[in-house]
C-alpha positions in Angstrom: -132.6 -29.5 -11.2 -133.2 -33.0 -10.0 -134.9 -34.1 -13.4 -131.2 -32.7 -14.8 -129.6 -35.0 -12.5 -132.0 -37.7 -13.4 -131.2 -37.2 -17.2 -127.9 -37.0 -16.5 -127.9 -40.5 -14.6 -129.8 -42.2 -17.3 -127.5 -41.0 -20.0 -124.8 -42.1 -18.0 -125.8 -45.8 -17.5 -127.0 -45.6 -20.8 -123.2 -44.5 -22.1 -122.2 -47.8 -19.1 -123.9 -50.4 -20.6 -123.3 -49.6 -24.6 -119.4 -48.5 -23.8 -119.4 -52.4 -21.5 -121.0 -54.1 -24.8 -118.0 -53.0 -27.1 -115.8 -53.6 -24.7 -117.5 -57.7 -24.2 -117.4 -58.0 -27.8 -113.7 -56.5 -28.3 -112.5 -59.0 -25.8 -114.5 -62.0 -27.9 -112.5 -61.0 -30.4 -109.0 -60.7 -29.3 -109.6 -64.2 -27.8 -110.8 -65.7 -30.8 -107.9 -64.0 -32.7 -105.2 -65.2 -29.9 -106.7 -68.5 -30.2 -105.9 -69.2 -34.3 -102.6 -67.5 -33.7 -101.7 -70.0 -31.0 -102.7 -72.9 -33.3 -100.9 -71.7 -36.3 -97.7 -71.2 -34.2 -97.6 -74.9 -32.6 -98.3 -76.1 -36.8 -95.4 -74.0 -37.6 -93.5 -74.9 -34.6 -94.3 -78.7 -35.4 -92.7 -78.2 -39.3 -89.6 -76.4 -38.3 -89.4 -79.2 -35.9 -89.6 -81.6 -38.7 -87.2 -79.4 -40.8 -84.3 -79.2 -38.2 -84.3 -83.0 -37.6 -84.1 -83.6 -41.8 -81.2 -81.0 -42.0 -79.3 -83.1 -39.0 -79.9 -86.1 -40.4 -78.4 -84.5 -44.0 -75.2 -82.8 -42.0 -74.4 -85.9 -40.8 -74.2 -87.6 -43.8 -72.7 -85.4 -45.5 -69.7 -84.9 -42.4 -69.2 -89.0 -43.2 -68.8 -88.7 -46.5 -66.1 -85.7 -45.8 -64.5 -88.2 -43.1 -64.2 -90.6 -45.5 -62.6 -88.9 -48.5 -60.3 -87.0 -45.9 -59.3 -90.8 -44.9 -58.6 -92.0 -48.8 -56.7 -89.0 -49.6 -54.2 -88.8 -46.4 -53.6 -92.6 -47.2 -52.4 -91.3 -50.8 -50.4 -88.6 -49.8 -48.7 -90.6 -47.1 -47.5 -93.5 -50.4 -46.2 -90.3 -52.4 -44.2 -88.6 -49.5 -42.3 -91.9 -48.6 -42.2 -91.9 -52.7 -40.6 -88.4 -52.6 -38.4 -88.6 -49.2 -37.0 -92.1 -51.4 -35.7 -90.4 -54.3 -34.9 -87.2 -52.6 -32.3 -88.8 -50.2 -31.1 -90.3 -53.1 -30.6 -87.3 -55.1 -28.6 -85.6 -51.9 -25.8 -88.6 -51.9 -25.5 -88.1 -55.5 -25.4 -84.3 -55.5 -22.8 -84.8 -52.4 -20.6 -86.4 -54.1 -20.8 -83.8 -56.7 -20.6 -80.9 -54.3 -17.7 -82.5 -52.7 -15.4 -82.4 -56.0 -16.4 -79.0 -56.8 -15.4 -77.9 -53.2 -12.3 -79.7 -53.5 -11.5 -78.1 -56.9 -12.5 -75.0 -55.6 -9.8 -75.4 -52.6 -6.9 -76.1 -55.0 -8.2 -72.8 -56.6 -7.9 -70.6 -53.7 -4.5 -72.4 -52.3 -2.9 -72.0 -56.1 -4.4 -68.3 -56.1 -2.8 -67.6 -52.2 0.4 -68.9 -53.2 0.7 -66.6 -56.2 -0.9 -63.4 -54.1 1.8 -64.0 -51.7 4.8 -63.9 -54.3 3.0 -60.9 -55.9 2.8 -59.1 -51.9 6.2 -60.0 -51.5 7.6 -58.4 -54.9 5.4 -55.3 -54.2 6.6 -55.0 -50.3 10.6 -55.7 -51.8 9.5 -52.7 -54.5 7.8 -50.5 -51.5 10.5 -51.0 -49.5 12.8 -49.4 -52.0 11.0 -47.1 -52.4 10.3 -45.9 -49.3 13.8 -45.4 -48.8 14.2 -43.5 -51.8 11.4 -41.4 -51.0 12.8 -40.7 -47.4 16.4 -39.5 -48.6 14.2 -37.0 -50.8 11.7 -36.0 -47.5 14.4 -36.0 -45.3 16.8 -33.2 -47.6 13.5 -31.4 -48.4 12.7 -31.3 -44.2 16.1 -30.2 -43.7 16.1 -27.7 -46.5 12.7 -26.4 -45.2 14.2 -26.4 -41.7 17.0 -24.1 -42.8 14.2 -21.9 -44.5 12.3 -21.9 -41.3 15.3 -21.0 -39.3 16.3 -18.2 -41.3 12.8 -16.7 -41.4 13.0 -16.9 -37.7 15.5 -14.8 -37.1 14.7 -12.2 -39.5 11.0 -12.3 -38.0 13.1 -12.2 -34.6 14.9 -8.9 -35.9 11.7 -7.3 -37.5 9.8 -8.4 -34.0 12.8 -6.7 -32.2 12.4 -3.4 -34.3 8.6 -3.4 -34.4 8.9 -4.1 -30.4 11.1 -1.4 -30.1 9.5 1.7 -31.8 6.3 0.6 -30.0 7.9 0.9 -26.7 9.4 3.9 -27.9 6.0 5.4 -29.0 4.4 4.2 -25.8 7.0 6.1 -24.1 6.4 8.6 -25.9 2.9 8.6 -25.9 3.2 8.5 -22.3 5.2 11.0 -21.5 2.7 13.5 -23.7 -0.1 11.8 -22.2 1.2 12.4 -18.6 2.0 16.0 -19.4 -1.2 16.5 -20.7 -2.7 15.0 -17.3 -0.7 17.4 -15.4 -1.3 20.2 -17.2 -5.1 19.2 -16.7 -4.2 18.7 -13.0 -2.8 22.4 -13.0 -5.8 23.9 -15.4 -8.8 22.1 -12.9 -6.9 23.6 -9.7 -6.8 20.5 -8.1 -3.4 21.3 -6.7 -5.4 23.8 -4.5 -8.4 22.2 -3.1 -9.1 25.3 -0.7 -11.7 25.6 -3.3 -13.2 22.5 -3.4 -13.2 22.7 0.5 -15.1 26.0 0.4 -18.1 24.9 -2.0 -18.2 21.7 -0.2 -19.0 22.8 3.5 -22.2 24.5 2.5 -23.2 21.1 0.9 -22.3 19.1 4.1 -24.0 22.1 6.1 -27.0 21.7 4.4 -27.3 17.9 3.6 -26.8 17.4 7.7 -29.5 19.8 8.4 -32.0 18.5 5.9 -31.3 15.1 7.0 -31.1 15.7 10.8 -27.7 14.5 10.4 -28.7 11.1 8.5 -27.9 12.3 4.8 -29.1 9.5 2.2 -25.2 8.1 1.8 -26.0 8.1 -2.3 -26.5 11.8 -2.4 -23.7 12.0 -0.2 -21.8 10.6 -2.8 -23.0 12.2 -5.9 -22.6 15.5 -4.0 -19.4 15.4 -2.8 -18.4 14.5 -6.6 -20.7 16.9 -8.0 -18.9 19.4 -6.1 -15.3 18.5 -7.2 -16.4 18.9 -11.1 -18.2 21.7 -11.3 -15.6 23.5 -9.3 -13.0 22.3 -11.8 -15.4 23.1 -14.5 -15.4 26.3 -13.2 -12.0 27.0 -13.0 -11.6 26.1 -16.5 -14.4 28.5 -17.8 -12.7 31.5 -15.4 -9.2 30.7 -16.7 -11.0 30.8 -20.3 -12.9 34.0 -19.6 -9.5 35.5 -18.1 -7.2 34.3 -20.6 -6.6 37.5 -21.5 -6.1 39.4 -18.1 -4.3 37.0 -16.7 -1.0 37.8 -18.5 -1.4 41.3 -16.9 -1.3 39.4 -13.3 1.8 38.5 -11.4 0.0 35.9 -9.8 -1.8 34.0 -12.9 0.3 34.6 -15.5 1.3 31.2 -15.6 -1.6 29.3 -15.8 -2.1 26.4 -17.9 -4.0 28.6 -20.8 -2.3 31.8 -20.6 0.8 30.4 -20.7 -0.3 28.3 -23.4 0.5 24.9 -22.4 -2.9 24.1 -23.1 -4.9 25.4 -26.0 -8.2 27.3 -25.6 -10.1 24.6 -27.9 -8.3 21.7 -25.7 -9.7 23.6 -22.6 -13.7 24.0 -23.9 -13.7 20.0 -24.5 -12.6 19.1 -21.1 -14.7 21.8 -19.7 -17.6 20.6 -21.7 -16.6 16.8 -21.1 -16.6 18.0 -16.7 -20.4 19.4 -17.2 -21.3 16.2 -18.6 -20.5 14.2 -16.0 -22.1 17.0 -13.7 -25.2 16.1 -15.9 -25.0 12.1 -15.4 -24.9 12.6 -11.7 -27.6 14.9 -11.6 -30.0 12.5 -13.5 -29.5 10.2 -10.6 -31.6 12.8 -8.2 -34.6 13.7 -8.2 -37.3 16.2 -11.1 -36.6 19.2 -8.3 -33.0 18.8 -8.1 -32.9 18.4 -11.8 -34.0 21.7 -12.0 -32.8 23.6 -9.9 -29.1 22.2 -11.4 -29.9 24.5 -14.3 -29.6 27.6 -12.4 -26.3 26.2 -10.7 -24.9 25.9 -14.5 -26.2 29.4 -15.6 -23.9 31.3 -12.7 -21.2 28.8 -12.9 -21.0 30.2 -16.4 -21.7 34.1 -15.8 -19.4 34.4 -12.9 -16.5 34.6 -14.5 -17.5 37.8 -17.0 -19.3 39.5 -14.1 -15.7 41.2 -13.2 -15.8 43.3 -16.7 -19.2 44.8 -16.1 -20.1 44.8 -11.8 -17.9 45.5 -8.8 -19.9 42.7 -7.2 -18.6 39.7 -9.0 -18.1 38.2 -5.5 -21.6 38.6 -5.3 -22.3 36.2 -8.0 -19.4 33.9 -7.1 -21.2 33.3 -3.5 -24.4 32.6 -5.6 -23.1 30.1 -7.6 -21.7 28.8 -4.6 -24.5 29.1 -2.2 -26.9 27.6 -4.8 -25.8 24.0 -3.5 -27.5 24.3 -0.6 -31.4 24.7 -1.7 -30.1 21.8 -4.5 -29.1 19.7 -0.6 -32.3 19.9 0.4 -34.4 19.7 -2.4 -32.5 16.1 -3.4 -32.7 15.1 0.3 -36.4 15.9 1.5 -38.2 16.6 -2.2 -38.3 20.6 -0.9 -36.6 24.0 -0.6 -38.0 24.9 3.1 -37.3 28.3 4.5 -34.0 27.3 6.7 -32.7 25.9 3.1 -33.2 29.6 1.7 -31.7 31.3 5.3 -28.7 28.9 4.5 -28.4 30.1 1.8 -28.0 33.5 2.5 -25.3 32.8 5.0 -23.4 31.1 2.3 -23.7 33.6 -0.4 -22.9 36.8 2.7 -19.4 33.6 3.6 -18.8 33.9 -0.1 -18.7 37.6 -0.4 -16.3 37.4 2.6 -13.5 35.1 2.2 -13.7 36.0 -2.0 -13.1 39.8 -1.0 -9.8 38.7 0.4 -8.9 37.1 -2.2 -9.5 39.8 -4.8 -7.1 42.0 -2.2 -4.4 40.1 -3.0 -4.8 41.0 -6.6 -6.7 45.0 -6.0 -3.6 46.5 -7.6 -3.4 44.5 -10.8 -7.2 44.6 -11.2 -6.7 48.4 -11.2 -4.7 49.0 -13.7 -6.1 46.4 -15.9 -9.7 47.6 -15.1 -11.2 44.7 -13.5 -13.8 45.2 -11.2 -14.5 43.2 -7.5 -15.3 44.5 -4.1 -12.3 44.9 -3.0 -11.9 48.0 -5.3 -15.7 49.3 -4.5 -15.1 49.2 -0.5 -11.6 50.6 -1.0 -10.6 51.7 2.3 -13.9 50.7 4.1 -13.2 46.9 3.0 -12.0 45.7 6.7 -14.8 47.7 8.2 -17.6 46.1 5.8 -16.5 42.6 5.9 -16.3 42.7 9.8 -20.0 44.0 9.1 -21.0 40.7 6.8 -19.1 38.9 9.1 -21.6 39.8 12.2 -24.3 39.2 9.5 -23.3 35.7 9.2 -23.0 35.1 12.6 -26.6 36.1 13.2 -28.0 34.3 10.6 -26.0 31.1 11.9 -27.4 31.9 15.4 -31.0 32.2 14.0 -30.5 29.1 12.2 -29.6 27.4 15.6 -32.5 28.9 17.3 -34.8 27.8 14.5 -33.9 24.4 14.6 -33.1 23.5 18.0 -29.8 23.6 18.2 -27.8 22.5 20.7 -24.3 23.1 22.8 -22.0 21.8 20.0 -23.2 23.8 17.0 -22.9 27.1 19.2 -19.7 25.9 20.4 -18.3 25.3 16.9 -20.0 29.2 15.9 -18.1 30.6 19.3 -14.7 28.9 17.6 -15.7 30.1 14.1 -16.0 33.7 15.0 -12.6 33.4 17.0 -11.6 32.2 13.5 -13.5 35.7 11.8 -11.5 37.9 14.3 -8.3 36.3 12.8 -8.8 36.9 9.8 -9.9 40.8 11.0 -6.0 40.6 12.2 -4.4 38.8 8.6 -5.8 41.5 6.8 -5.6 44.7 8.8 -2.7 46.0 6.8 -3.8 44.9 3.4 -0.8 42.9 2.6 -1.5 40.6 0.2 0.5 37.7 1.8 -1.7 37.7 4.6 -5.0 38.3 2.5 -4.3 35.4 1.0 -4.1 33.4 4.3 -7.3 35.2 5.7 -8.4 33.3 2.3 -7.2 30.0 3.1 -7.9 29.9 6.5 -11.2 29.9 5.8 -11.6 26.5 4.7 -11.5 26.0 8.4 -14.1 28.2 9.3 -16.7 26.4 7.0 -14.9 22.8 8.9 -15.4 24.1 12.6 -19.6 25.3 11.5 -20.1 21.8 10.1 -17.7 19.8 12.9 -20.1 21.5 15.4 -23.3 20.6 12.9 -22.1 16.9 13.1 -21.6 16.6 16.7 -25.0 17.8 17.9 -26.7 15.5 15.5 -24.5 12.7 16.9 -24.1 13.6 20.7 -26.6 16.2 20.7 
């Protein structure tokens, strides 16, 4: 190992010395070499030297000789300019006095020209003149005669404006007078002229919008509810006096109704019925999908009641549903649902229904007997005060059960205590069957259903 080392050591100094003898002798060179270069640039250095001075020297010379010709020439051109400016001043007073006669002569011109332009303007303003006044006696009979034209067109526009003026007023008046009988014929055929109806589908509504709102209904469906209401019972009438127009002639009572006496035509009658559900339909798309719905149902027994009388004693029956079906529509457009007080509501309506429609088809039994329509008035027969003092107890239970359900307080139960003083009233309108006072037990329902909802509003305001 230490002879390695040894070796090692010698090679390396040997590898020292030989790499510090190339590197001696590369230096002797570059020296040598920076040395000629150094001398050939101070021999070139001298001769560009030499170079620049001779090119001065040449400039120079050359810039003199410039100087000098520059000098000679300016000298020259000075001689010929005062040369020029000599005989160009002398050319401008000779072509003066030229241009001065030809402006003269040219002003004689012109003055001789004016003079004879101004005898010509006056000639042609003499000859304009004339003519002018020629041409306004013509303008002035032609105005005049078209004047006169005008005139007379005036008045005979005047009498044909009269004439027209007067057959349109007289087909307005017309018009309007048809028109206006057509309104109150409509007025007649919808039953507005007895809004007991409208009252008795609309306290259910109010009844049931109050409780499904805890007496804060949604003002909107408030709105759209109490309208719905007013058009679907005209749209009812219309398809009952439709369905009917044939038994009504046989009725003392309805034989002079808009279609059976035939002030209004049958067609005439569809199209406004028709026109009444559409708008039922546009105010429906304003609620919501289950309202929507359920509006179907409504328009399936608003159409069926009426022919329910040829085939059922129980047509009053399907007149409370149709009725009654308002109420689950309440709640469903006020709280999204049909809860189980909506369908106990519901009941009570339809059991009202059957009620205060019983007395009205007593007004009526005889007729409907001997032209073989059916209602319950005919199926209880003699029993008909005992069984609707029965439904009568019905309702108030169910409208006591409601109260219990929900909580109801010393107003609602009042307006229930005053309601069935109302029921025992009616008990005393109808006791002898006489059709006057059957149809007052009717009417005087209208404020049954107000005292039920009075005493609804009250304990949701005070209660």
């Amino acid at each position: 190992m230490h002879q390695l080392l040894e070796k090692i050591v010698l090679i390396t100094k040997i590898c020292g010395n030989y790499i510090l003898t190339i590197f001696y002798r590369f230096s002797a060179v570059v020296i040598t070499l920076t040395k000629k270069s150094y001398l050939k640039l101070k021999i070139v250095l001298k001769k560009t030297d030499l170079i620049a001075k001779a090119s001065a020297r040449i400039a120079l010379k050359i810039l003199q000789r410039i100087y000098a010709g520059l000098t000679a020439l300016s000298k020259r051109t000075l001689v010929i300019s005062k040369l020029t400016l000599n005989k160009s001043i002398l050319f401008a007073k000779t072509c003066g006095r030229i241009s001065l006669k030809i402006v003269w002569k040219i002003f004689d011109a012109l003055v001789t020209l004016s003079k004879r332009t101004l005898v010509i303007s006056k000639l042609i303003l003499n000859k304009s003149i004339l003519f002018a006044k020629t041409c306004g006696r013509i303008s002035l009979e032609i105005v005049r005669k078209i004047y006169t034209a005008l005139v007379a067109l005036s008045k005979r526009t005047l009498r044909i404006l009269k004439l027209i003026s007067r057959n349109i007023s007289n087909f307005a008046k017309s018009r309007w007078l048809s028109t206006k009988d057509r309104l109150v014929q409509y007025y007649y055929l919808t039953r507005l002229d007895k809004p007991v109806g409208i009252l008795l589908l609309l306290w259910p509504v109010l009844w049931a919008l109050w409780v499904a709102s805890e007496g804060s209904p949604d003002s909107d469906l408030l709105i759209i509810f109490i309208l719905g209401v007013i058009i679907m019972r005209s749209a009812g009438c219309i398809i009952n006096d439709l369905a009917d127009r044939n038994l009504d002639r046989h009725i003392s009572r309805t034989r002079d109704r808009p279609i059976t006496s035939g002030r209004v035509e049958v067609l005439e009658a569809a199209e406004l019925a028709v026109l009444l559900l559409l708008c039922a339909v546009i105010l429906v798309l304003n609620l919501n999908d289950l309202t929507f719905k359920l509006s179907f149902v409504a328009v399936f027994l608003a159409i069926i009641y009426p022919f329910m009388k040829r085939f059922t004693y129980l047509p009053q029956v399907f007149l409370g549903l149709a009725f009654a079906w308002s109420v689950p529509m309440a709640f469903a457009a006020q709280t999204g649902s049909v809860p189980e007080i909506a369908w106990l509501l519901f009941i009570t309506t339809v059991l009202w229904a059957i009620v205060y429609d019983t007395m009205y088809a007593m007004v009526d039994k005889e007729d409907d007997i001997k032209i073989g329509v059916k209602s319950t008035a005919i199926l209880f027969d003699d029993a008909d005060r005992l069984i609707i003092g029965f439904i009568q107890l019905m309702i108030l239970c169910s409208q006591l059960l409601m109260g219990v359900k929900l909580g109801l307080g010393q107003y609602y139960y009042a307006g229930i205590a005053i309601a069935s003083l109302l029921s025992v009233y009616q008990q005393e309108l109808i006791k002898d069957r006489i059709p006057e006072k059957c149809f007052r037990a009717f009417l005087n329902n209208q404020w049954y259903g107000m005292v039920i909802f009075a005493g609804l509003y009250l304990n949701y305001m005070f209660g």
